[in-house]
N, C-alpha and C positions, 0 to 999 in steps of 0.2 A: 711219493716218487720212490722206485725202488734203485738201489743202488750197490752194484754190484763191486766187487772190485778181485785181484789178478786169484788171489787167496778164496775166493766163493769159487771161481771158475777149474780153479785145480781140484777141490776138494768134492765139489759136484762132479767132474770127470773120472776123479778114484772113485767115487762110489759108484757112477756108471760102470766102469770096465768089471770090478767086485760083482754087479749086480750079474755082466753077462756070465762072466768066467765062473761066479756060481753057483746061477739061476736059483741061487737063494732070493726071498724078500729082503726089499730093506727098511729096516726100522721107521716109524713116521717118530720125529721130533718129540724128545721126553718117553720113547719106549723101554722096557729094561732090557740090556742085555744080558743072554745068559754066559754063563761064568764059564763053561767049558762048550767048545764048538771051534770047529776046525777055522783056521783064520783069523780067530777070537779077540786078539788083543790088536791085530791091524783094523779089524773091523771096530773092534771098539774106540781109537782112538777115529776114526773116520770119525764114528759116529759123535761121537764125543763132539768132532771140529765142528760136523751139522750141526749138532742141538744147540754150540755157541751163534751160530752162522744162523738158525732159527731164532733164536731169543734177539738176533743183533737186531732182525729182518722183524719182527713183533714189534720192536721197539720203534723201530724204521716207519713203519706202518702207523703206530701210533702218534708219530711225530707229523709225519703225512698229512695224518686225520685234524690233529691240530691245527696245523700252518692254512689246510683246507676253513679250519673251520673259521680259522682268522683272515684268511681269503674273504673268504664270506663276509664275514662282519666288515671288513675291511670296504667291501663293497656296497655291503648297505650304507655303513655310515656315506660314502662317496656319490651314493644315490640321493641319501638324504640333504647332502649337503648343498649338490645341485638341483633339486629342489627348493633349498632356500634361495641358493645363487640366484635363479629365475627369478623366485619372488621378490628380492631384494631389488631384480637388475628393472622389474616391472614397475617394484613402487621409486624406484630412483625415476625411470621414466616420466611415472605420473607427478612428480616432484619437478621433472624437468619441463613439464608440460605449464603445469603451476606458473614456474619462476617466468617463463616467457610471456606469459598472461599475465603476470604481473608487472613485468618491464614495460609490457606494451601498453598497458595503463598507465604505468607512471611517466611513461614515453609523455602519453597524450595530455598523462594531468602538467607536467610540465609545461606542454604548446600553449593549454589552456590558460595557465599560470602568464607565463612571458602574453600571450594575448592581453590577457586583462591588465599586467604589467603597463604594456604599449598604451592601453585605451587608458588608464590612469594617467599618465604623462601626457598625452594628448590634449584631456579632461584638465590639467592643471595649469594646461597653456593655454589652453581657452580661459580659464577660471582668472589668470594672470592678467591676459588681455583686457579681460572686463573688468578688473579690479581699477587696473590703469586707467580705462574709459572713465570708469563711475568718479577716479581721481580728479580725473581733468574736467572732467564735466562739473563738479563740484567746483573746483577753482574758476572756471568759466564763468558760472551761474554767479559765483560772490563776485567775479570784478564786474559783473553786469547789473546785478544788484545790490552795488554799495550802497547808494542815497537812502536806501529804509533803513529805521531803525528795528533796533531786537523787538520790542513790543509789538514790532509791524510784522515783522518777517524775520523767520530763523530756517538755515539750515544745516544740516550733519547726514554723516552715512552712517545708515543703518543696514545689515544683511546682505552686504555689497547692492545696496540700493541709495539713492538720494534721496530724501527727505526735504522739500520745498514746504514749511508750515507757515499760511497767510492768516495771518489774524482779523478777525469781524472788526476789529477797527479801523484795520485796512481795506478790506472787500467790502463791508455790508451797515448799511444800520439793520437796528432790530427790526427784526422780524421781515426783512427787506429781502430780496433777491435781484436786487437792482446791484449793480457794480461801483461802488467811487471811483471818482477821477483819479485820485493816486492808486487804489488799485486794478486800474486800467493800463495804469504806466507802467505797473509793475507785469502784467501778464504780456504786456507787449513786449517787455526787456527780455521777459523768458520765453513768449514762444520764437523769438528773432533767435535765440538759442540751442531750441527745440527742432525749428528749420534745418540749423549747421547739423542736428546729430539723428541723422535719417532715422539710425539703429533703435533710437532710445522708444520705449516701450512708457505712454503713461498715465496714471491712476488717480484719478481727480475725486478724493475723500471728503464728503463735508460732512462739519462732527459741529452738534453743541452741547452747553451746558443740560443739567437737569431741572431749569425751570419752565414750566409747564408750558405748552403754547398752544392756542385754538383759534383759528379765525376763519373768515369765511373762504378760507383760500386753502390755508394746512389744516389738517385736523390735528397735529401734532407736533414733534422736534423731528420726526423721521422722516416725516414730510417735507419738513423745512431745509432737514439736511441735503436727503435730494434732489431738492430744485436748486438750490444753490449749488450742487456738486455739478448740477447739468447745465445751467448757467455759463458759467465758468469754462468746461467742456464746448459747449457751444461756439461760447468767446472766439477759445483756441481755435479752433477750425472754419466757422465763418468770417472771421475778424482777419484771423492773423493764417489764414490757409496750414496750418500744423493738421496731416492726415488724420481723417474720422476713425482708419483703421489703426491707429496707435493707441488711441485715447477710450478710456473705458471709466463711465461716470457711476459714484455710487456712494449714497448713504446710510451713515453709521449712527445716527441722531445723538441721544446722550452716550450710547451705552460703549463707547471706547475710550473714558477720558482721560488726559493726560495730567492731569491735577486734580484734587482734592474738591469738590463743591462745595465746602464747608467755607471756602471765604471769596470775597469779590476775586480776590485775583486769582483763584486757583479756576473760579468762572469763567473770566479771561481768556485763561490756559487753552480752555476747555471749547471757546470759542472760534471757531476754525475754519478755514482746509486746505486738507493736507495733500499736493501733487509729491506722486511718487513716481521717480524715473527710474526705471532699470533695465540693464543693455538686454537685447531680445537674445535669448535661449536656443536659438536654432541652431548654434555648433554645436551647442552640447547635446539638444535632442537628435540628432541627424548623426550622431558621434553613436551615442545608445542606440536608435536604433539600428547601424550597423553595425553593433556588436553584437544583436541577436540573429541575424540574417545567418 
């Protein structure tokens, strides 16, 4: 940018008027002058004042050229810079894109969370229910069958299940499938039981020992177990009206024993069967499967 000021415009105007008045040349910037020449020392100090007034205006110029050139740079760098802006403002974008899709997952895995939260609780009320049932039932079942003793008849909860275990000295002689009278009285007291608890669900086990048995009726203990399981089964539902569709008959022969075979009594033990009562599953199946729905 060139920059004039009062002293450039006076001093270009004397050398104008010089130039007309006499139609001499004038000097161009760093020319010599000569030492004798009409006007010589006005003219010289003229010129003198240009070649300062040219050197100021070189410098001028050069400084110009600079500020230009820092212009410039000044510009790229502001180019470059907003080129990063962009790409910065882009991946911030794709970062904001990100977190949203990430909230909205953890959005969901939390719904999903509190879901299965609710169905846990749900599931331990039910669980509670039936613990209480299988209590009371159990309490039921002992004041109903006090009169036997342990040898005869033991029960306990198992798996929040009840455990009804009749011993062959109560149900059976050997190798019999026929029923005794005391354990006639005994299956009457419990299916009168069985009757009050609609819900209850049950598994009529017949287990024996490991001595061998073959006659013209069982080929085996697994045979034996069977019929006796089904017996029994029968009893409940033709005798004592307890639903066919509660009751589910099946035997285990030797091979589940509850004692030792090494001695008479652990044969005993092992002499059996076992009704298993436990509260029917439908809240909690009907719970699960509307959690998958």
């Amino acid at each position: 940018m060139k920059i004039f000021n009062k002293s450039i415009l006076m001093s270009a105007c004397t050398l104008g008027m010089l130039a007309v008045v006499s139609c001499k040349p004038i000097y161009k910037c760093g020319d010599p002058i000569p030492e004798k020449k009409q006007g010589g020392k006005r003219l010289q100090a003229v010129v003198t004042e240009r070649d300062s007034l040219c050197i100021s205006l070189a410098d001028q110029k050069t400084a110009n050229g600079r500020l230009t050139a820092e212009n410039k740079n000044l510009q790229d760098k502001l180019s470059g810079q907003k080129n990063i802006n962009e790409s910065q403002s882009e991946q911030l974008d794709q970062q904001s894109a990100q977190l949203r899709q990430q909230l909205t997952e953890l959005n969901q895995k939390e719904k999903d969370l509190q879901e299965k939260e609710q169905m846990l609780r749900e599931m331990q009320a039910i669980i509670a229910r039936q613990d209480e049932m299988t209590k009371k039932l159990n309490q039921t079942l002992r004041d109903a069958l006090v009169g036997f003793n342990s040898d005869e008849l033991t029960m306990e909860i198992r798996d929040g299940k009840v455990y009804v275990s009749m011993s062959d000295k109560l149900l059976f002689k050997s190798g019999s499938i026929t029923v005794e009278p005391k354990g006639v009285e005994a299956l009457k007291a419990l299916a009168d039981v069985l009757n009050k608890n609609p819900d209850i669900q049950i598994l009529v086990e017949g287990h024996t020992d490991n001595v061998p048995i073959k006659t013209a009726v069982f080929k085996d203990n697994w045979d034996l177990s069977v019929a006796r399981a089904t017996t029994i089964t029968r009893m409940l539902n033709e005798k004592y009206g307890v639903a066919a569709t509660r009751i589910t008959a099946s035997g285990r022969g030797e091979y589940y024993p509850k004692a030792s075979n090494d001695t008479p009594e652990g044969k005993a033990k092992n002499r059996r069967t076992e009704i298993i009562l436990s509260p029917k599953l439908d809240e909690i199946m009907n719970l699960l499967n509307n959690s998958g729905k």
